[in-house]
C-alpha positions as CSV (number, residue, x, y, z in Angstrom):
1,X,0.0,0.0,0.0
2,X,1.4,3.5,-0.7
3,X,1.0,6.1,1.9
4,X,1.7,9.8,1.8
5,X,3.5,12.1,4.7
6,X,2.0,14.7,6.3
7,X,3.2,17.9,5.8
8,X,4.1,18.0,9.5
9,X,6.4,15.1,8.7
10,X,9.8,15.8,10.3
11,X,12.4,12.6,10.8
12,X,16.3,13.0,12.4
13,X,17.4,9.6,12.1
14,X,15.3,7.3,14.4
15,X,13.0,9.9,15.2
16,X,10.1,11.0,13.8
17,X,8.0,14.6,14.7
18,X,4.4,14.6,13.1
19,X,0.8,14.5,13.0
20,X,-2.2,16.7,14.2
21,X,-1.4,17.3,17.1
22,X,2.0,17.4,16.7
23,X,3.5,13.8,18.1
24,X,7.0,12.4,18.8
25,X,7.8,8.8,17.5
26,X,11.3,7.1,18.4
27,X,11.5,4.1,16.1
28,X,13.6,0.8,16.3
29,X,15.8,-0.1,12.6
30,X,12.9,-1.8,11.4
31,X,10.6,1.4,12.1
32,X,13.3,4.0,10.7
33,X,13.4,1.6,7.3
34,X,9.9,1.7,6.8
35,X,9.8,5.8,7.3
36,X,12.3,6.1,4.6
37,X,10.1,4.0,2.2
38,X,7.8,6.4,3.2
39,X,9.5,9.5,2.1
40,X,10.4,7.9,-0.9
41,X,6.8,7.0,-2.0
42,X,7.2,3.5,-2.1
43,X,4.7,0.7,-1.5
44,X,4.6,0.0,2.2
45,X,3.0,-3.1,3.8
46,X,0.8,-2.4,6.2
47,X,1.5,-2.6,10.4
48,X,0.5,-2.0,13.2
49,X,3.4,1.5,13.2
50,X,1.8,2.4,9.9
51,X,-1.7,2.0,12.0
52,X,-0.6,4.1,14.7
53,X,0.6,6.8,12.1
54,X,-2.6,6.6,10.3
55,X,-4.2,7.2,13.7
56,X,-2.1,10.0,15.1
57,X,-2.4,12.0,11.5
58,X,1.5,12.0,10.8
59,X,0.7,9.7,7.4
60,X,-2.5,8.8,5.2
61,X,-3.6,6.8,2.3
62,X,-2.2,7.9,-1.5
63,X,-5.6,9.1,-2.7
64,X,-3.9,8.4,-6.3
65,X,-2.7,4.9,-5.7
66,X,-5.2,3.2,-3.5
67,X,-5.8,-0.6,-4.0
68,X,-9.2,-1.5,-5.5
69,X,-11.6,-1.4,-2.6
70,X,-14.0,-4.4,-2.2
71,X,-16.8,-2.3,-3.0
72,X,-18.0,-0.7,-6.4
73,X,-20.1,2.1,-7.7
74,X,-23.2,-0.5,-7.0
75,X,-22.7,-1.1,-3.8
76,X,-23.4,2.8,-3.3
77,X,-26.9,4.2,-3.0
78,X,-27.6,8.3,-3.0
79,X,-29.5,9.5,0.3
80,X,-30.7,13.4,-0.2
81,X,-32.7,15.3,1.7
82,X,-34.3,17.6,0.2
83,X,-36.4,20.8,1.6
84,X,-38.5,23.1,-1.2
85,X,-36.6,23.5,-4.7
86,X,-37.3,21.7,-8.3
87,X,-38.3,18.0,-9.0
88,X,-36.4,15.7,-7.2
89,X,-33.0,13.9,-8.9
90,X,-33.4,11.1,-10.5
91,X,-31.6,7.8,-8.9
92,X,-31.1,8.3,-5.9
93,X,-33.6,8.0,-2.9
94,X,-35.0,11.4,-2.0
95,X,-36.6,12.4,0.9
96,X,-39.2,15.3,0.8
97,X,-38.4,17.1,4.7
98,X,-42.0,18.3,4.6
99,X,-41.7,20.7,1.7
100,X,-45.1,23.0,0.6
101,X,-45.8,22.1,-1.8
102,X,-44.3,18.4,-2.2
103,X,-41.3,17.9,-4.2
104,X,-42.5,16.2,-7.8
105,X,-40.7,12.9,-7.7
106,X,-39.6,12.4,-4.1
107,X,-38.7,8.9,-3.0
108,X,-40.7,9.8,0.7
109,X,-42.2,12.6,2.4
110,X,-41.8,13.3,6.1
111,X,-45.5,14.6,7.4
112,X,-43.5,17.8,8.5
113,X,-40.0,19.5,8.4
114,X,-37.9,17.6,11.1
115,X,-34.2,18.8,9.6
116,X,-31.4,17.1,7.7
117,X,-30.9,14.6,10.5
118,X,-34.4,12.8,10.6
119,X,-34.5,13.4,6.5
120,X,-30.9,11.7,5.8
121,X,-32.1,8.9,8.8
122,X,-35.5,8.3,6.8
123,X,-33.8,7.6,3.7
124,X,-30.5,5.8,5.3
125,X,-33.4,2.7,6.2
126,X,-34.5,2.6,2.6
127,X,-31.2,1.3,1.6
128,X,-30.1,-1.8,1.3
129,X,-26.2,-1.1,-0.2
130,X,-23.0,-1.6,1.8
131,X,-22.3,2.1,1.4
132,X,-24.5,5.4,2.0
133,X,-23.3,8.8,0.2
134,X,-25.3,11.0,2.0
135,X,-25.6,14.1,-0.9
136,X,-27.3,17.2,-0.2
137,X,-29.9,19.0,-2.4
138,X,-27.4,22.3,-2.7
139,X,-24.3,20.3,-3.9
140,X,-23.6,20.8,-7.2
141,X,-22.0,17.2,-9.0
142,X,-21.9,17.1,-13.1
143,X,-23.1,13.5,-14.2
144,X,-23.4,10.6,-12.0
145,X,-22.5,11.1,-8.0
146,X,-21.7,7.4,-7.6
147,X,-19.4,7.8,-10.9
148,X,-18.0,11.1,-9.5
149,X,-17.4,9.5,-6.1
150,X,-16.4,6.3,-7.3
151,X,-12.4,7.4,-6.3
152,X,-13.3,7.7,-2.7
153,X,-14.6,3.6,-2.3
154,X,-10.6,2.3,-2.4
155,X,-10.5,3.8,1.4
156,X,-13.0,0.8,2.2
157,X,-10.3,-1.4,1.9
158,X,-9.6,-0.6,5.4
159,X,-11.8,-2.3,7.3
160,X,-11.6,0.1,9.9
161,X,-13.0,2.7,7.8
162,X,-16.3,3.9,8.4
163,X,-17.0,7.4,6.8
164,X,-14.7,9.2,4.0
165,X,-15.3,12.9,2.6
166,X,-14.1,14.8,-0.1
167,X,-13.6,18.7,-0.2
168,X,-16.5,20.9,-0.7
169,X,-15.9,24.3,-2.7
170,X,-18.4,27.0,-3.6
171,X,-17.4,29.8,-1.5
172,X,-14.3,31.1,-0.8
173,X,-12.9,30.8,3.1
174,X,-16.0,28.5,3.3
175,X,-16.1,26.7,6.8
176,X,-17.6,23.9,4.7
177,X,-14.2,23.4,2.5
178,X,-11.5,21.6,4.9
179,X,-8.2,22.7,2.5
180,X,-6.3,20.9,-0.2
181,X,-4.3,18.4,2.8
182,X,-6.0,14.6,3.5
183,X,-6.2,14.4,6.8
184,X,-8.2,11.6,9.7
185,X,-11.1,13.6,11.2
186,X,-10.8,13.6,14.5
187,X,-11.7,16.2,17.1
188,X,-8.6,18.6,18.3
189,X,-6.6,18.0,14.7
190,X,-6.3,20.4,11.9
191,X,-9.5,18.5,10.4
192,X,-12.0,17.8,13.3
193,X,-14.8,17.2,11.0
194,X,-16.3,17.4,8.2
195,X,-19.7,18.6,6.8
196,X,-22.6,16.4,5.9
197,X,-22.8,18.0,2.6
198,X,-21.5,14.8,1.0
199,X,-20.2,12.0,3.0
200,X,-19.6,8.0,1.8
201,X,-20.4,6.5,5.3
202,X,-20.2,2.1,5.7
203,X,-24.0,1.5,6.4
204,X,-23.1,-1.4,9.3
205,X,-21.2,1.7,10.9
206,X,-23.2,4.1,10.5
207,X,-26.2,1.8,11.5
208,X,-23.8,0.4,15.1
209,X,-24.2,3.8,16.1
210,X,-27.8,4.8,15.6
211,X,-27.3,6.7,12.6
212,X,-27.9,10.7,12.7
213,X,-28.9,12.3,15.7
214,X,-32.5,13.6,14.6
215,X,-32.4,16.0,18.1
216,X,-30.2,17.9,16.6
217,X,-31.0,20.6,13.5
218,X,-27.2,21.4,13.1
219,X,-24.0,20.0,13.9
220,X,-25.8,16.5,13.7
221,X,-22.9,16.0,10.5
222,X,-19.9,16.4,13.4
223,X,-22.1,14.7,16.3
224,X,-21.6,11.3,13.6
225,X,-18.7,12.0,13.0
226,X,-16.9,12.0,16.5
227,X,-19.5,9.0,17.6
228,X,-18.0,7.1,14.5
229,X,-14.5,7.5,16.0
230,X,-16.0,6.9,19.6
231,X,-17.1,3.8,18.6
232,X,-13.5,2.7,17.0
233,X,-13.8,3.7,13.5
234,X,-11.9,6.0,11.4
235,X,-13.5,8.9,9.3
236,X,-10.7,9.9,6.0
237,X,-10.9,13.3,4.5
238,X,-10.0,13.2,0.4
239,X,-9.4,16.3,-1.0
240,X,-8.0,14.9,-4.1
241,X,-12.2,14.5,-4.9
242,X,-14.1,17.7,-5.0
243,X,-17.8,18.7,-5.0
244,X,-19.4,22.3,-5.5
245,X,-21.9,23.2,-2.5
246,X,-23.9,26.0,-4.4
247,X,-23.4,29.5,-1.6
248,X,-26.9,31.1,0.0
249,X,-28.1,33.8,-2.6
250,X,-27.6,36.7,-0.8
251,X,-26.1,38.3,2.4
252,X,-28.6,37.9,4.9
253,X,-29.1,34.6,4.3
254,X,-25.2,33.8,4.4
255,X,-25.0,35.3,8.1
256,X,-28.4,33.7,9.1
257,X,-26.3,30.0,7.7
258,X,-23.3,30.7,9.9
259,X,-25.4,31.7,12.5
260,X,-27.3,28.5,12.6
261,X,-23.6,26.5,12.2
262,X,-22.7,28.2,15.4
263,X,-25.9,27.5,17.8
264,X,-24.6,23.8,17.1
265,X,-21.8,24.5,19.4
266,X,-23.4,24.0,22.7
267,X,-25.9,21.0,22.3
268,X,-22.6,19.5,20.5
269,X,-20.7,20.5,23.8
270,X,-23.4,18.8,25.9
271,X,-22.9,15.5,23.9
272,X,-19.0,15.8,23.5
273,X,-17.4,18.2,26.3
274,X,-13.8,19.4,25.8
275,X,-14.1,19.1,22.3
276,X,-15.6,22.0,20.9
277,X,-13.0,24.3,22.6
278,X,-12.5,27.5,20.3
279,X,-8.8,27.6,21.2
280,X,-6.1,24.9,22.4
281,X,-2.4,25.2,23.2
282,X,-0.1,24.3,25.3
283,X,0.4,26.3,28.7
284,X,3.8,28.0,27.8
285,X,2.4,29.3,24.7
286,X,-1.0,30.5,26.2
287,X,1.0,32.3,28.7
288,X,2.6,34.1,26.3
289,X,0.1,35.7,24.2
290,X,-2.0,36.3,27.9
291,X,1.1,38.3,28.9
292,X,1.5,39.9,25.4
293,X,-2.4,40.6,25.3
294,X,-1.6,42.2,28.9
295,X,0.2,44.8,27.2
296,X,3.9,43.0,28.5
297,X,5.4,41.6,25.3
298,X,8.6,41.6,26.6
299,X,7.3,39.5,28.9
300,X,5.3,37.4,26.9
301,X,8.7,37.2,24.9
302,X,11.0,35.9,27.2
303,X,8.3,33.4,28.1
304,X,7.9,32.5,24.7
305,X,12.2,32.0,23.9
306,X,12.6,30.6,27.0
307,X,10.2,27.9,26.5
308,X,11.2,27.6,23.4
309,X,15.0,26.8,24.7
310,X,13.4,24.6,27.4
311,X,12.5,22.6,24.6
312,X,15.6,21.4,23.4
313,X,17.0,19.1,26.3
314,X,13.3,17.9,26.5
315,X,13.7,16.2,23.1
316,X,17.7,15.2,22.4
317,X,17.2,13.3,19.8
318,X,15.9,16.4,17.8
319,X,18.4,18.9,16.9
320,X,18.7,22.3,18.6
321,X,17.5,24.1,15.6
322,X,14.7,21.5,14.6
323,X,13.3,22.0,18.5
324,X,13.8,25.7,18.1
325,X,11.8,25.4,14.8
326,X,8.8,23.2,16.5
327,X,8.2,25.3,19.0
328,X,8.3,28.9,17.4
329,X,6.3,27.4,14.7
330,X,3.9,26.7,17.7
331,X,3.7,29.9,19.0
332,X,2.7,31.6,15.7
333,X,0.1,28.8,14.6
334,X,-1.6,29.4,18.2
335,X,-1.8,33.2,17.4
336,X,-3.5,32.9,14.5
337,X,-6.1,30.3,16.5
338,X,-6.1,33.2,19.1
339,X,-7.3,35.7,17.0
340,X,-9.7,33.4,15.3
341,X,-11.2,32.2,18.7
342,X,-11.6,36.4,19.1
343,X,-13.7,36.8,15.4
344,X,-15.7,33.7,16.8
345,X,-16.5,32.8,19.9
346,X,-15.0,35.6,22.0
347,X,-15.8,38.4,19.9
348,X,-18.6,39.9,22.8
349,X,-16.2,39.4,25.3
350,X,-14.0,41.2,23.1
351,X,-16.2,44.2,22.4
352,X,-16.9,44.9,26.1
353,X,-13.2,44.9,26.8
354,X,-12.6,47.2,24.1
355,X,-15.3,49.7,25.3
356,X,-13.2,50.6,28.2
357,X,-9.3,50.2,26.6
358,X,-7.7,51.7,23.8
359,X,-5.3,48.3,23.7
360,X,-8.3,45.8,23.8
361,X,-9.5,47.6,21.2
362,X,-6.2,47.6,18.5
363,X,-6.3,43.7,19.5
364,X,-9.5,43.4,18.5
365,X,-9.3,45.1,15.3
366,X,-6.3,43.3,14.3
367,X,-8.0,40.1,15.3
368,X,-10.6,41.5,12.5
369,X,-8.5,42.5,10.3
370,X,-6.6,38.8,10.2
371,X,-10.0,37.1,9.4
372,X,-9.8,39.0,5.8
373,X,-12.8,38.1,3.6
374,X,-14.3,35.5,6.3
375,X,-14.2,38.2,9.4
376,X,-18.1,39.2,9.0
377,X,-19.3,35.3,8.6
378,X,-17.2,34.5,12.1
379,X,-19.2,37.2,13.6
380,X,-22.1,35.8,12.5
381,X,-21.2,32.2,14.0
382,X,-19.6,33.7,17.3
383,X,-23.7,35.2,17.5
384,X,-24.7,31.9,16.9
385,X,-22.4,30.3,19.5
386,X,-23.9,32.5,22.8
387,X,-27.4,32.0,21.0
388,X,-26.8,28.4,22.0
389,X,-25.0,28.9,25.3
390,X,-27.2,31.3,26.6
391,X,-30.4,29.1,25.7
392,X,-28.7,25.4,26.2
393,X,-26.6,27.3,29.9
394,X,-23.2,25.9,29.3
395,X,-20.4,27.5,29.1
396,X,-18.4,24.6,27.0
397,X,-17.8,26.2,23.9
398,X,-16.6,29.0,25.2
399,X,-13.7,27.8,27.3
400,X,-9.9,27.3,25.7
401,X,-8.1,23.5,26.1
402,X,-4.2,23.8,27.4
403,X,-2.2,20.7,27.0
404,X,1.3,19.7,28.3
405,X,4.5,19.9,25.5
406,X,6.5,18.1,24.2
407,X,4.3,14.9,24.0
408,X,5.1,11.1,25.2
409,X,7.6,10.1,23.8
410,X,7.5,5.8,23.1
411,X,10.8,4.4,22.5
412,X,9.8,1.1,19.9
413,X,7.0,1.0,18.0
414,X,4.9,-1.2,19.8
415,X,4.8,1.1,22.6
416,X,3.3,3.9,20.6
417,X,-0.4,4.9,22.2
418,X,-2.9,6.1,20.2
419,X,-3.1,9.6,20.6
420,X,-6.3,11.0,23.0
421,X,-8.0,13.9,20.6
């Protein structure tokens, strides 16, 4: 099987730095030989150290050179839901979410609108196919969806894999488009899920698990996801397929979307706590950009450098430099999370503090400014997440995750834990 790095792929000898979140892996001979077969993209059979990679997100399956999957494009069946619009698509089951009037040509009607959950659920026990692609009414495929998502079925030659998406464009900065890298979803990784838009899910696993959560009118598409991995399975992200999700058609109905993506926050919370944190680093580099934030950036910089240096005796077998690297690099991806977690959920916290200080306010406009095209849509969401706190009275999604660094380190493969998200 052929594998491809991820770009946080870093090896010194018998040492390998990688995945999401970043993880340290000391490998025996055997181990170091099959990470250079790695890096040189050859066939690699697989183990249980290319398992644990797969699970801690430091490799993933060659989306160009996967081995023919035991299922084909007949073993797939097309769930849509489907709320108002034109006739429904032909083959594929399509279930009318209580529409007025009824959709012309819709495989089943739901007496009233319950949501995308209930819809995809009521169609999901219609099929009798290994494998579901769940396909939504505003996602834009030319020709066939099995044929177009036909590339996707050679991750089912995992047994362990239960759910696989491809990337969904449409809108620029969309939250709905997860970037150009494969990834494992997992909650706490750069890909922590993935929209329901279009997803091929394995109907035994999705049927273990009780399917959608029908309680839930958003976030029920993450809610499967992180049950999925709960339960033992792993969810694949494939950007190397790519769908269109067609945009709302005008402003108002753009914020009132992001809006209702960020009231999912706190009923998710409920379900999942911990994992819906808007910000997560490590304490060293939290203190910093607190003491920086605090109007001390000297401060905040010597606490940053220092930790920094720190790091290097904490991981010998990395150089000086490298360690250096790792942890700067740190400090600069968690500012950019800070100032997203500010556009999002912090932003009222943010205002008030701004009424009453000239610094709170250039940090909050540079927080703004560093959201670019997408800054007005995270407001919207950040309105939708203390909708949802303030009616569901939790606090959850509002409250930042600090680890420890560096991570465990496991000195032979065999050792190697599977990283908690």
């Amino acid at each position: 099987m052929r594998f491809v790095v991820d770009p946080t792929w870093q090896r010194f000898g018998g040492v390998v730095v990688a995945g999401s979140p970043i993880r340290l892996f000391r490998l025996t001979s055997a181990g170091t030989e099959i990470a250079r077969a790695l890096e040189l993209g050859a066939d690699v059979a697989p183990s249980g150290l290319t398992d644990r990679w797969l699970d801690a997100g430091a490799i993933h399956p060659d989306p160009h050179h996967l081995e023919p999957g035991p299922f084909v494009a007949g073993d797939v069946t097309v769930v849509t839901p489907q709320l108002g619009g034109g006739p429904a698509p032909t083959g594929r089951i399509v279930v009318d979410d209580g529409s007025a009037p009824p959709i012309p040509g819709a495989t089943l009607r739901l007496p009233s609108n319950r949501g995308p959950a209930a819809a995809r659920n009521a169609g999901a026990a219609l099929v009798d196919t290994p494998i579901i692609a769940f396909v939504d009414a505003d996602v834009e495929i030319i020709g066939d969806p099995v044929a177009h998502l036909t590339a996707l079925l050679g991750h089912f030659h995992d047994p362990r894999v239960a759910l696989v998406a491809p990337r969904v464009g449409g809108e620029a900065r969309s939250p709905l488009d997860m970037g150009p890298t494969p990834a494992r979803i997992s909650a706490g990784t750069r890909v922590s899920y993935v929209p329901g838009a279009v997803i091929l899910v394995r109907r035994a696993a999705f049927e273990a698990i009780g399917g959608f959560d029908d309680t839930l009118r958003f976030g029920e598409d993450v809610d499967l996801v992180w049950r999925l991995e709960q339960a033992g399975w792993r969810c694949r992200y494939d950007p190397s397929v790519v769908v269109e999700h067609r945009p709302r058609p005008d402003v108002v109905a753009r914020l009132r979307q992001h809006a209702d993506y960020g009231s999912s926050a706190a009923p998710l919370a409920l379900r999942h706590p911990g994992r819906l944190a808007p910000f997560r680093s490590n304490g060293w580099t939290a203190a910093m950009w607190a003491l920086v934030l605090l109007g001390r950036p000297l401060a905040g910089a010597a606490v940053g450098l220092g930790s920094a240096a720190a790091l290097v005796p904490k991981l010998p077998d990395v150089p000086p430099r490298a360690a250096l690297g790792l942890a700067v690099r740190g400090h600069v991806a968690s500012g950019g999370q800070l100032a997203t977690a500010v556009r999002r959920a912090w932003w009222p916290l943010a205002a008030v503090a701004a009424l009453g200080s000239k610094r709170w306010r250039r940090w909050g406009l540079l927080a703004l400014a560093l959201g670019g095209r997408s800054t007005v849509t995270d407001l919207a969401y950040g309105w939708g997440v203390w909708r949802g706190v303030l009616r569901h009275r939790t606090v959850d999604p509002l409250l930042p995750s600090l680890s420890r660094w560096p991570p465990r380190r496991a000195s032979d493969p065999s050792h190697l834990r599977r990283p908690t998200p």
